[in-house]
C-alpha positions as semicolon CSV with decimal commas, in nm:
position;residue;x (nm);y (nm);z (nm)
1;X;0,000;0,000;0,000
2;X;0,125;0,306;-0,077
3;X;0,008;0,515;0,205
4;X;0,205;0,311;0,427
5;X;-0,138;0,104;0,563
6;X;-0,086;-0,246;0,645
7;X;-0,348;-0,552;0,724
8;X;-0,171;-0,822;0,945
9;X;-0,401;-1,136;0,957
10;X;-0,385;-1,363;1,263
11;X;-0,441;-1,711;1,128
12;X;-0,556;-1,932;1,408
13;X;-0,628;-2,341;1,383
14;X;-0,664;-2,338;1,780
15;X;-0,743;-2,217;2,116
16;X;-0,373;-2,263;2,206
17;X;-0,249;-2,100;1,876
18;X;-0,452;-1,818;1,871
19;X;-0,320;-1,738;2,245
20;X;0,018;-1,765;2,146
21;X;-0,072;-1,526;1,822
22;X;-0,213;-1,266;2,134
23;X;0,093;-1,235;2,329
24;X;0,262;-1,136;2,007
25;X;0,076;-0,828;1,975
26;X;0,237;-0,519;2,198
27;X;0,489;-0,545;1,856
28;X;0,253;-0,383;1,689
29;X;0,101;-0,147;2,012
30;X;0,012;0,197;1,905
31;X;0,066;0,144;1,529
32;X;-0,239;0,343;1,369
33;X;-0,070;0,232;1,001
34;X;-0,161;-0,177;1,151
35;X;-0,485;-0,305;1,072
36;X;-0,553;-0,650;1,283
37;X;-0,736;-0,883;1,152
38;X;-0,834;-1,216;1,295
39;X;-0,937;-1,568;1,041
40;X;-1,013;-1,938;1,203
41;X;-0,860;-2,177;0,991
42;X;-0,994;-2,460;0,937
43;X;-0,936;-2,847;1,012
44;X;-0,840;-2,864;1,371
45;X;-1,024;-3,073;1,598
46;X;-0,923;-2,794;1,870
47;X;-1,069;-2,515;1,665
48;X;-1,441;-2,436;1,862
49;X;-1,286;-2,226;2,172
50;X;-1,109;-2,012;1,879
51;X;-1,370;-1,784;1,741
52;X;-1,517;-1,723;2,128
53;X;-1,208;-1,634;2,241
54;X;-1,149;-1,416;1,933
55;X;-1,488;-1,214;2,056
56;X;-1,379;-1,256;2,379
57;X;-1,079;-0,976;2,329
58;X;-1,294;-0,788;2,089
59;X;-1,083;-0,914;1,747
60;X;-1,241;-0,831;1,430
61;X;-1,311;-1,167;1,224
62;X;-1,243;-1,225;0,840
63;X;-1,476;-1,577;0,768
64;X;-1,181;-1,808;0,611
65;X;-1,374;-1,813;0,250
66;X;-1,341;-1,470;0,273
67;X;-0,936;-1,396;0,423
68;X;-0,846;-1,661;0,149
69;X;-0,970;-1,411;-0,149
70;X;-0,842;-1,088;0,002
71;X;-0,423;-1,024;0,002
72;X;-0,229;-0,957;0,349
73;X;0,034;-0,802;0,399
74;X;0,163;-0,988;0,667
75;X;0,012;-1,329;0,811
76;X;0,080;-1,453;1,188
77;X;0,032;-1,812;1,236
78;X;0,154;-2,033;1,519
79;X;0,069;-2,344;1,424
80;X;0,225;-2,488;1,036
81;X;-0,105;-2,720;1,006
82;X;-0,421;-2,656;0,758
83;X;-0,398;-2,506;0,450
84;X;-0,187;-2,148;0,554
85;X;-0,075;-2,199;0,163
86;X;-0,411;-2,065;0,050
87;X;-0,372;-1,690;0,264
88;X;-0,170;-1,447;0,056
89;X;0,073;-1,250;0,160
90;X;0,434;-1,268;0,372
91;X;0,401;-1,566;0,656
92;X;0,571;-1,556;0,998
93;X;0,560;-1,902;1,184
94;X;0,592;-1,895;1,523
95;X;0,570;-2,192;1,793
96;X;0,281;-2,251;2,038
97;X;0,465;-2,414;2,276
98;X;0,821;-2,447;2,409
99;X;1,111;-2,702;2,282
100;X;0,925;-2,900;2,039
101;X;0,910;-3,181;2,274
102;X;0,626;-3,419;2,121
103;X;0,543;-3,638;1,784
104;X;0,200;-3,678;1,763
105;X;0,135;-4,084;1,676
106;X;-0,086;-4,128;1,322
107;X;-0,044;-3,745;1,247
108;X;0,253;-3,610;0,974
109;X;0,571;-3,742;0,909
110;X;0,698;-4,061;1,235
111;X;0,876;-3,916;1,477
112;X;0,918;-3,522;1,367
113;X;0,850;-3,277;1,639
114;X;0,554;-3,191;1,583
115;X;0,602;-2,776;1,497
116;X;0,898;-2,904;1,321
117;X;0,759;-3,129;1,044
118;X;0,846;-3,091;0,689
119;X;0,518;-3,259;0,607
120;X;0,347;-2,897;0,746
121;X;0,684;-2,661;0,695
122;X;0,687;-2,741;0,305
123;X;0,425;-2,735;0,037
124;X;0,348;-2,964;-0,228
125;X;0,668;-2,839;-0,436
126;X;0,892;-2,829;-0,165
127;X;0,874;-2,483;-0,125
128;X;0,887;-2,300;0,252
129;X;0,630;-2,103;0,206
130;X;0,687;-1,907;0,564
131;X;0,899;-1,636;0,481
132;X;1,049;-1,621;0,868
133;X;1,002;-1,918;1,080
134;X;1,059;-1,724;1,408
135;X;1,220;-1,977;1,676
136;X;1,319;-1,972;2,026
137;X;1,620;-2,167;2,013
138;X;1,958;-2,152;1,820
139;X;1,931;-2,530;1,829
140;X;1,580;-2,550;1,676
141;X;1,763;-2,381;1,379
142;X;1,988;-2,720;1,401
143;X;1,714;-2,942;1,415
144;X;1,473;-2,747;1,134
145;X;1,790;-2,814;0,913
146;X;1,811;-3,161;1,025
147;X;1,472;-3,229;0,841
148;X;1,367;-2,931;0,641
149;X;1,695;-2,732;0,508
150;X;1,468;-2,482;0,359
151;X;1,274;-2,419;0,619
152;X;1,572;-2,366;0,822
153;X;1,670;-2,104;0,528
154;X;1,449;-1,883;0,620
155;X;1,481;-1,932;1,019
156;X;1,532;-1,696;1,313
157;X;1,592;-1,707;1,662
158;X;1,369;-1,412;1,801
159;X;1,303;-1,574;2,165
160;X;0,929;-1,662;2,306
161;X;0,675;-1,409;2,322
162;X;0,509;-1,570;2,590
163;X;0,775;-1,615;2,805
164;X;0,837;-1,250;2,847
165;X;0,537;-1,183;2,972
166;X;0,615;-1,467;3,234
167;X;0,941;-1,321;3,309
168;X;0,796;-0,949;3,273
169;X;0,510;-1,033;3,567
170;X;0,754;-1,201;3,811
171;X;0,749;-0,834;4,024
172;X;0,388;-0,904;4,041
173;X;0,393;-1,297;4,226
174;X;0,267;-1,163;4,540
175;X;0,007;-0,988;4,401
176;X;-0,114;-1,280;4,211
177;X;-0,069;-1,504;4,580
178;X;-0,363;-1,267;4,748
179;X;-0,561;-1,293;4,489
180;X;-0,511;-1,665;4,492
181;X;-0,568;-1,670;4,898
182;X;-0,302;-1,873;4,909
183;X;-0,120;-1,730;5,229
184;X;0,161;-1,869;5,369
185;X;0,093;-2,194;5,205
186;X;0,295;-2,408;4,957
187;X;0,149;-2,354;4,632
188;X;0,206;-2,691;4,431
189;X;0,048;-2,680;4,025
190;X;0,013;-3,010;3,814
191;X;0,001;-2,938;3,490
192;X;-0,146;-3,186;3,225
193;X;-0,074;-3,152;2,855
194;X;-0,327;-3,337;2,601
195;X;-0,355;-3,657;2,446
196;X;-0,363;-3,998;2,605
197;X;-0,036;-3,964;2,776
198;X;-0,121;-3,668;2,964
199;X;-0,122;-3,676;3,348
200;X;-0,534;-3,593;3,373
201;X;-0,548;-3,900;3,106
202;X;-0,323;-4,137;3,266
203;X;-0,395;-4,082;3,673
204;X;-0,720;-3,855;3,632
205;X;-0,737;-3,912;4,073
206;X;-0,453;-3,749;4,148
207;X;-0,617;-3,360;4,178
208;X;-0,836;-3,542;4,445
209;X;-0,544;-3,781;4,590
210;X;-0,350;-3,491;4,648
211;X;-0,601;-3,301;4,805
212;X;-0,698;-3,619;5,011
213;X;-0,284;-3,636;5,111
214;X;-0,196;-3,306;5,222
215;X;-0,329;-3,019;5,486
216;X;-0,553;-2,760;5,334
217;X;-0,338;-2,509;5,583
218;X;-0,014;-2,586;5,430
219;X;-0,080;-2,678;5,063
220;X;-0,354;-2,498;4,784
221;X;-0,315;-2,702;4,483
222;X;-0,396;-2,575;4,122
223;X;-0,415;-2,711;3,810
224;X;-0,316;-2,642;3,409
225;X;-0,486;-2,819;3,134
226;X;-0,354;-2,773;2,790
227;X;-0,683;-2,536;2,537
228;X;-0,672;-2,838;2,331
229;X;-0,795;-3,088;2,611
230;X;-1,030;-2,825;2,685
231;X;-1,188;-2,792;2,352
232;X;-1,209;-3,144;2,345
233;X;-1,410;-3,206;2,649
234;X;-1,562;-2,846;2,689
235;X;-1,498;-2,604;3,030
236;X;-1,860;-2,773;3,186
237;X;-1,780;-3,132;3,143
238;X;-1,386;-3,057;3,290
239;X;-1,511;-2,893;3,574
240;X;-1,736;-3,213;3,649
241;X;-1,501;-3,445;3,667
242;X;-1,327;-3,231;3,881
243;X;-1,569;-3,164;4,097
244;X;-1,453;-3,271;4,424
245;X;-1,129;-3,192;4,367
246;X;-1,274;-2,873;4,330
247;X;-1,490;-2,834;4,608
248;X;-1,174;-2,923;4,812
249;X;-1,033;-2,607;4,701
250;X;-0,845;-2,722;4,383
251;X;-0,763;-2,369;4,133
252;X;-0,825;-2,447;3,782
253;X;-0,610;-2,229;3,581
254;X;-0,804;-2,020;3,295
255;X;-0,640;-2,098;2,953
256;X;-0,536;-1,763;2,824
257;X;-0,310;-1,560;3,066
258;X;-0,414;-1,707;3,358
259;X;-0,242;-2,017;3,390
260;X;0,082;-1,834;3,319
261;X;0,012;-1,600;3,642
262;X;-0,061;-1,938;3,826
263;X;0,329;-2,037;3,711
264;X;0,480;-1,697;3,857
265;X;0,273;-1,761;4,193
266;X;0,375;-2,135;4,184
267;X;0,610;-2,239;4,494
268;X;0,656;-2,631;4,296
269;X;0,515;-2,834;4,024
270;X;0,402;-3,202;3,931
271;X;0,411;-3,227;3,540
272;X;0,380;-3,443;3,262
273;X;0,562;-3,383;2,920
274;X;0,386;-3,057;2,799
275;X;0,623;-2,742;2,778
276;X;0,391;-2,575;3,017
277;X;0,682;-2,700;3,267
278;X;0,974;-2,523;3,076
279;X;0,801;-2,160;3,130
280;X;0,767;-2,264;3,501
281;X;1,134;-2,361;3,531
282;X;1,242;-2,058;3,320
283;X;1,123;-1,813;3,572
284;X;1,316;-1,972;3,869
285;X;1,429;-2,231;4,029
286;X;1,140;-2,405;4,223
287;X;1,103;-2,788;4,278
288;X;0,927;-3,020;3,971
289;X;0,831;-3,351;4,031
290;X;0,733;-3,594;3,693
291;X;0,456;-3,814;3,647
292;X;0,554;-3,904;3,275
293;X;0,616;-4,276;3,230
294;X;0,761;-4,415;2,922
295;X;0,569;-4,336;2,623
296;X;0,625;-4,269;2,257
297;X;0,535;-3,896;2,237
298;X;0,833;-3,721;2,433
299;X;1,157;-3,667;2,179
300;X;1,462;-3,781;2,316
301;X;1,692;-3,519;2,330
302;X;1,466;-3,233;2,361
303;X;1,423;-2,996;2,640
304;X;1,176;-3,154;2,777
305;X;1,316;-3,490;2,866
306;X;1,589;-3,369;2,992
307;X;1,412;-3,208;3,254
308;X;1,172;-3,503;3,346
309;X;1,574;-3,688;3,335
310;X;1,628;-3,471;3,607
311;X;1,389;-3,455;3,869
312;X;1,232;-3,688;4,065
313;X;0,925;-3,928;3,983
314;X;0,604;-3,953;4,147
315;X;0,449;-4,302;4,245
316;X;0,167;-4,288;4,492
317;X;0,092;-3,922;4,644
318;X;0,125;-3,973;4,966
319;X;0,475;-3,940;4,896
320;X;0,426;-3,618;4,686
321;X;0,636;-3,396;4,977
322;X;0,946;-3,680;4,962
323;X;0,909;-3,648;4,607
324;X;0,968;-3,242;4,595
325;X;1,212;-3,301;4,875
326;X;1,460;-3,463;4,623
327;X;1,420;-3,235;4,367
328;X;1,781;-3,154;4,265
329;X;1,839;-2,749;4,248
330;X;1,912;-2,638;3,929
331;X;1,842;-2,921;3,704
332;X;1,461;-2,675;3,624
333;X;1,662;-2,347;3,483
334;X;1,927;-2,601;3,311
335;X;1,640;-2,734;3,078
336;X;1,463;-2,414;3,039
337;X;1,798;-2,243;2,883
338;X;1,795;-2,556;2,614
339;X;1,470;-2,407;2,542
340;X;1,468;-2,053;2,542
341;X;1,754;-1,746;2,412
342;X;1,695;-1,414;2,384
343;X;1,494;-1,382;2,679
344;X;1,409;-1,003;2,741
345;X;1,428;-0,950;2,365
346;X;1,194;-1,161;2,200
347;X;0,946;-0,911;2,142
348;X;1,153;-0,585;1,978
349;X;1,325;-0,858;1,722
350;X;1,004;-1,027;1,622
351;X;0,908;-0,621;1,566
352;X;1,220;-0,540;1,358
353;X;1,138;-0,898;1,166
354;X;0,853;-0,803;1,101
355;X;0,839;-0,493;1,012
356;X;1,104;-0,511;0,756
357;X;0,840;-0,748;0,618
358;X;0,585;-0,513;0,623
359;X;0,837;-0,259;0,431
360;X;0,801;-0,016;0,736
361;X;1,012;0,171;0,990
362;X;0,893;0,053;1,338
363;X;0,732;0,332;1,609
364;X;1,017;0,508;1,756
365;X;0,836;0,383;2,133
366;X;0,879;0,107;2,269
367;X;0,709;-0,262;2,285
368;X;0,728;-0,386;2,613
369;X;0,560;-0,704;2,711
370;X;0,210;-0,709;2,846
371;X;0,217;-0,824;3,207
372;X;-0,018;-1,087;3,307
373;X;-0,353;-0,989;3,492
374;X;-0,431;-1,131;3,845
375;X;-0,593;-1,478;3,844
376;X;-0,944;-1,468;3,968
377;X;-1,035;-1,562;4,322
378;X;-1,072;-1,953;4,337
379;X;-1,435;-2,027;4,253
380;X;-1,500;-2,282;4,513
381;X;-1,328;-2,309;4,841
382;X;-1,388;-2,605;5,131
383;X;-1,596;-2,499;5,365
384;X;-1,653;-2,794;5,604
385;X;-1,342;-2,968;5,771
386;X;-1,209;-3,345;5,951
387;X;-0,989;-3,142;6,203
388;X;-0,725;-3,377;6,375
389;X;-0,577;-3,208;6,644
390;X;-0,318;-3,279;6,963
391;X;-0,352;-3,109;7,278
392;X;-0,094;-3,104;7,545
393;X;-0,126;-2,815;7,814
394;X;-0,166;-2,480;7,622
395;X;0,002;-2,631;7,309
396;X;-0,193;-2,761;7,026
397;X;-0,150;-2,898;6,699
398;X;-0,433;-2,886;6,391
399;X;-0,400;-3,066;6,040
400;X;-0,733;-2,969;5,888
401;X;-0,844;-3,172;5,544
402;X;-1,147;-3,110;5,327
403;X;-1,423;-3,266;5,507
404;X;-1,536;-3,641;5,365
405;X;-1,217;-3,727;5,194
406;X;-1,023;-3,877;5,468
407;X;-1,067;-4,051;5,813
408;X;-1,279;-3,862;6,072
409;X;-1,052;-3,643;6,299
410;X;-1,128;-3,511;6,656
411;X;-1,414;-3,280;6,513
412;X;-1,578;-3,179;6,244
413;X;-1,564;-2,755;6,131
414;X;-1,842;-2,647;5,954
415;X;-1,854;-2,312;5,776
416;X;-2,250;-2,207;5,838
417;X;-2,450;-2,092;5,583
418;X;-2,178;-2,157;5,273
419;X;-2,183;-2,616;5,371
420;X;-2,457;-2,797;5,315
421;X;-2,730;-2,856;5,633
422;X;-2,626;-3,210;5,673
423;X;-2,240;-3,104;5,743
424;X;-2,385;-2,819;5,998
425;X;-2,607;-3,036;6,225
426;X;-2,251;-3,274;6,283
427;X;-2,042;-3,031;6,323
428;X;-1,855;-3,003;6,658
429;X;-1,730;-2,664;6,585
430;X;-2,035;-2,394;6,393
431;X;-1,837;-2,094;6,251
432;X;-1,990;-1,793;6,011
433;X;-1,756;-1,562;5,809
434;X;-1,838;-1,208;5,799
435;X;-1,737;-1,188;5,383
436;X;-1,875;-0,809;5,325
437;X;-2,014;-0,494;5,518
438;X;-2,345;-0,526;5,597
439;X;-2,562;-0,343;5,321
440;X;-2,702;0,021;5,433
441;X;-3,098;0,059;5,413
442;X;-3,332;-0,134;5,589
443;X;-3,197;-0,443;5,703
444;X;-3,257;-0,690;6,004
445;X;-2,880;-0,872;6,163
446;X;-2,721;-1,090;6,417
447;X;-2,473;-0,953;6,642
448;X;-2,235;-1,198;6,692
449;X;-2,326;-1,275;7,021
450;X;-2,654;-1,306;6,890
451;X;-2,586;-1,572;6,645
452;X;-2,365;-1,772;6,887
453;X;-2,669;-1,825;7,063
454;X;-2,874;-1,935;6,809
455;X;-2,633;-2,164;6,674
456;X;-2,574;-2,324;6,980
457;X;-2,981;-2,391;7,022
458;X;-3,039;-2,486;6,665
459;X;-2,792;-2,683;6,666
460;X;-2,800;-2,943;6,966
461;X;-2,451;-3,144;6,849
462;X;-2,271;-2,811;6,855
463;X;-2,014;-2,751;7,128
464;X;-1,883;-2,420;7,001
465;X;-1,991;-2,164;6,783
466;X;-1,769;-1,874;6,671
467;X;-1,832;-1,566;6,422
468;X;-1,498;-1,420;6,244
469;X;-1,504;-1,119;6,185
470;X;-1,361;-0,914;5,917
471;X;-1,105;-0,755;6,103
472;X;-0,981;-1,095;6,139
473;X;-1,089;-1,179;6,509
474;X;-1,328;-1,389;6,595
475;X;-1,602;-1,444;6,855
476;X;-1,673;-1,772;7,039
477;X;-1,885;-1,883;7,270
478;X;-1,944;-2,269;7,422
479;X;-2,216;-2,492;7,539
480;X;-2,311;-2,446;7,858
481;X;-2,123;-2,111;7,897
482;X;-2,292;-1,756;7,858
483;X;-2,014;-1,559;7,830
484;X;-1,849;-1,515;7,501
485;X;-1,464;-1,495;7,386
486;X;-1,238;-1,331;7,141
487;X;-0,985;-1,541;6,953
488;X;-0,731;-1,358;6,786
489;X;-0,422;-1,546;6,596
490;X;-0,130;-1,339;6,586
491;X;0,070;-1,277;6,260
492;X;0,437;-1,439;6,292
493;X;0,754;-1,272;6,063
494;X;0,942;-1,457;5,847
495;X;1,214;-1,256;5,695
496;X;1,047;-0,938;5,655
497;X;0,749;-1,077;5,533
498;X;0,438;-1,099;5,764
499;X;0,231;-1,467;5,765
500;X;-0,144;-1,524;5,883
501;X;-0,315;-1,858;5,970
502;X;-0,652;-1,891;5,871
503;X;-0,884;-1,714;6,182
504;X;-1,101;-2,062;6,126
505;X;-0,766;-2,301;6,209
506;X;-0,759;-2,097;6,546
507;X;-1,103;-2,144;6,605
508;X;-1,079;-2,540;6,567
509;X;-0,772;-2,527;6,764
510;X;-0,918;-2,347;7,067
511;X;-1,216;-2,586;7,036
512;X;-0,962;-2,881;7,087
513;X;-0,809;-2,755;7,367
514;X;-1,142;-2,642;7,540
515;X;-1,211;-3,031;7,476
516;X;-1,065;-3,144;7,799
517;X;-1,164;-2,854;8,007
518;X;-1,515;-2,761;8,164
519;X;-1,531;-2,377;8,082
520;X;-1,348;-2,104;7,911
521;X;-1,108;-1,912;8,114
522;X;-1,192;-1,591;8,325
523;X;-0,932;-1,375;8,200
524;X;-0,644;-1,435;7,914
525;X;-0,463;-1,747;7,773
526;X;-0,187;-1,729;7,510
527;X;-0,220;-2,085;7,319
528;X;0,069;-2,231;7,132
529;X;-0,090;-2,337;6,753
530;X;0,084;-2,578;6,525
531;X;-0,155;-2,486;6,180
532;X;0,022;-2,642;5,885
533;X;0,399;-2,639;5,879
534;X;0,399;-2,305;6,139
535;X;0,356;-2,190;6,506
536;X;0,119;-1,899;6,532
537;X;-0,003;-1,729;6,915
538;X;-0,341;-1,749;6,978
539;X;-0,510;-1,496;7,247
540;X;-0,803;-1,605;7,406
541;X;-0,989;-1,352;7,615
542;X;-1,325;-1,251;7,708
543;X;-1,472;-1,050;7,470
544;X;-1,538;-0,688;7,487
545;X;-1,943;-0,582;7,459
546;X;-1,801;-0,406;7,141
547;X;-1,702;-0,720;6,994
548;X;-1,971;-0,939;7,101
549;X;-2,220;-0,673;6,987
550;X;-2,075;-0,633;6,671
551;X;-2,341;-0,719;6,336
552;X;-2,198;-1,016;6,139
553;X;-2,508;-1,065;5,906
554;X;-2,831;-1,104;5,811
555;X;-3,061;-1,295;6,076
556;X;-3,203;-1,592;5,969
């Protein structure tokens, strides 16, 4: 075009591509000579969560009949699959993963990375029709020239798009840990590629075994599934056959952005062979533990399996903590630099690639990466509890699991109002959150007080009943005692960073100890609380009329 306009075309065959295409866009930020356009192409069983997501970030869509008549400037693909031949204008190829790591069985040429196969790189004349195949790699160049010389021609080493947003968001883990609510706990992600060697498709338990193995207080678990196993079984059915995994407070990653802010929060993985491990390991050294067996997708030699050479293997998951224990430091960030050059750079020379393509001098500002939005708050959360405890004088120790998963403990917590009436009529131990101001305008409440009282008289199996508050204390009263208490868990330091138990783990532990006594106490007492993997101070006092008087909600 002579008035220096351009039309890039994003040519998506995926979910996964098309996200990959996205995080390649800030080259182009500002650019009012750009025109974006967005096409589906066709063929991919993975295709259906394309076009949504497309709408989803407000793309404008060219039907493929359509893109396939007009003339492009440039064309953006990540994926070499479906017929790209029939788009006109300059291609750039870039990968949708990291390290070419798998052949696909029954699909292209036997044993080519898949990404890498001259079946897809090369048309019907031998001709590579992609006039920059933009890698991540200086040895990808190697191994594109291994099979397809003339792909290799016209290949680059630019770096990986997405993992500079990864690295670019690592400022922002904490942030992305609150919104989590993950605390002071260990933060351990599976992730789970696609395809019948995947870990959901060859131990689809373990989300649930894991959450069955270790204490809500000191693990969250989360989990990454690859678009394409997504597509395949749709975001309903996945979150079905999750479902208790769920309930017991599993996190399950979005698949655009969000799983990559779930890597930066990550304090240790369990993975399979999808790359999705080799942006974790790239952005530091944190324990990985495999759960790959021998199987004829991984490529020997790639980056890949040499990390799952590496680290240690999983067998049942009760011994998921031995497991991480072994990890060997180092061997993560060894296999993510046989993956990945150029890091901080990958985005300013994919621009000057590209826009020597597009015949144009590039904006004089510059293109930074995008960093990664905050994950949303965990939709489901347990809210009932098999507390096993240990009491000995004014020490106590609580391990609280997801309620029904495990062997009773000494009680049974019971969130009121968010479990279901079953859970609340056994519970030893009736608690209410206060989650949000109560509303202005005409409104009728319990004080907290109030509702202790009613709690304990509704419900005859109750022994305590406690409201937290949302200034993080709580109120508690007893059976058979009319006075009520404040419980307040003190915050402990840990190298200039300050770490708070749950106010509900307090509550079950001063429950235990008031197990073996007949009545609160008159004045103070200073428990020592083993929640998790730490010691926190609880005060137990009687409660000022303030804080007993206090509204926590609307009466039932």
């Amino acid at each position: 075009m002579g008035d220096g306009r351009r039309t890039v075309l994003l040519a998506a065959r995926s979910a996964v591509a098309l996200y990959r295409l996205l995080d390649t866009l800030p080259v182009f930020s500002g650019d009012d000579r750009i025109t974006r356009l967005f096409t589906l192409v066709p063929g991919s069983d993975f295709g259906v969560d394309a076009l949504s997501v497309i709408d989803a970030v407000g793309g404008r869509t060219v039907p493929w009949d359509e893109a396939c008549r007009q003339r492009h400037d440039l064309v953006l693909a990540a994926s070499p699959k479906g017929e790209l031949s029939l788009l006109r204008g300059a291609h750039v190829l870039l990968p949708h993963g990291a390290g070419f790591n798998k052949s696909i069985p029954g699909e292209g040429s036997a044993d080519s990375a898949s990404g890498l196969d001259p079946q897809y790189l090369l048309s019907a004349h031998g001709d590579a029709p992609a006039a920059l195949h933009a890698l991540a790699h200086r040895t990808q160049i190697a191994r594109l020239a291994a099979t397809s010389p003339r792909a290799a021609a016209r290949a680059k080493v630019v770096g990986d798009p997405t993992l500079e947003r990864v690295l670019a968001s690592l400022p922002l883990r904490d942030r992305y840990r609150t919104a989590l609510g993950t605390g002071p706990r260990t933060l351990l992600v599976l992730a789970s590629t696609w395809g019948p060697e995947s870990l959901l498709r060859q131990r689809p338990g373990l989300p649930l075994e894991l959450s069955t193995q270790l204490p809500h207080d000191e693990y969250q678990l989360a989990l990454i599934v690859h678009p394409n196993e997504r597509s395949l079984l749709g975001s309903h059915e996945l979150a079905e056959r999750l479902a208790p995994a769920l309930d017991a407070g599993l996190v399950l990653a979005g698949p655009y952005e969000e799983w990559a802010a779930v890597l930066v929060a990550a304090d240790a993985l369990v993975t399979d062979h999808g790359s999705t491990a080799l942006y974790y390991a790239a952005a530091g050294d944190r324990p990985v533990v495999s759960v790959h067996h021998d199987g004829v997708e991984l490529i020997p030699g790639s980056p890949m399996d040499a990390l799952l050479r590496r680290v240690p293997q999983l067998g049942p998951a009760a011994a998921v903590r031995e497991a991480l224990a072994a990890y060997p430091p180092g061997s993560g960030p060894a296999a993510a630099r046989a993956a990945f050059d150029e890091r901080g750079e990958a985005l300013s020379r994919l621009r000057t690639e590209v826009y020597a393509l597009l015949g144009l001098t590039p904006p004089s500002f510059d293109a930074p990466p995008r960093v990664l939005p905050s994950p949303a708050a965990p939709a489901r959360r347990p809210v009932a509890f098999d507390v096993h405890a240990e009491v000995s004088g004014s020490w106590v120790r609580i391990d609280r699991r997801p309620a029904g998963l495990g062997p009773p403990g000494h009680h049974l917590a019971v969130e009121h109002g968010a479990a279901r009436e079953q859970l609340s009529r056994s519970a030893g131990l009736l608690y209410c959150r206060v989650l949000s101001p109560v509303p202005v305008g005409p409104a009728a409440g319990w004080t907290a007080s109030g509702w202790i009282r009613h709690a304990l008289s509704a419900y005859p199996g109750c022994r305590t009943a406690a409201a937290v508050l949302l200034s993080g204390l709580s109120v508690l009263g007893a059976r058979g005692d009319a006075r009520t208490h404040a419980v307040l868990v003190e915050p402990r330091e840990e190298g200039g960073r300050v770490m708070r138990a749950d106010p509900a783990a307090a509550l079950s532990a001063v429950h235990a100890w008031l197990s073996g006594r007949r009545a609160l106490p008159e004045g103070e007492v200073r428990l020592a609380c083993r929640i998790g993997d730490r010691s926190f101070s609880v005060l137990v006092r009687p409660a000022t009329d303030e804080e007993a008087g206090q509204t926590i909600g609307p009466a039932a």
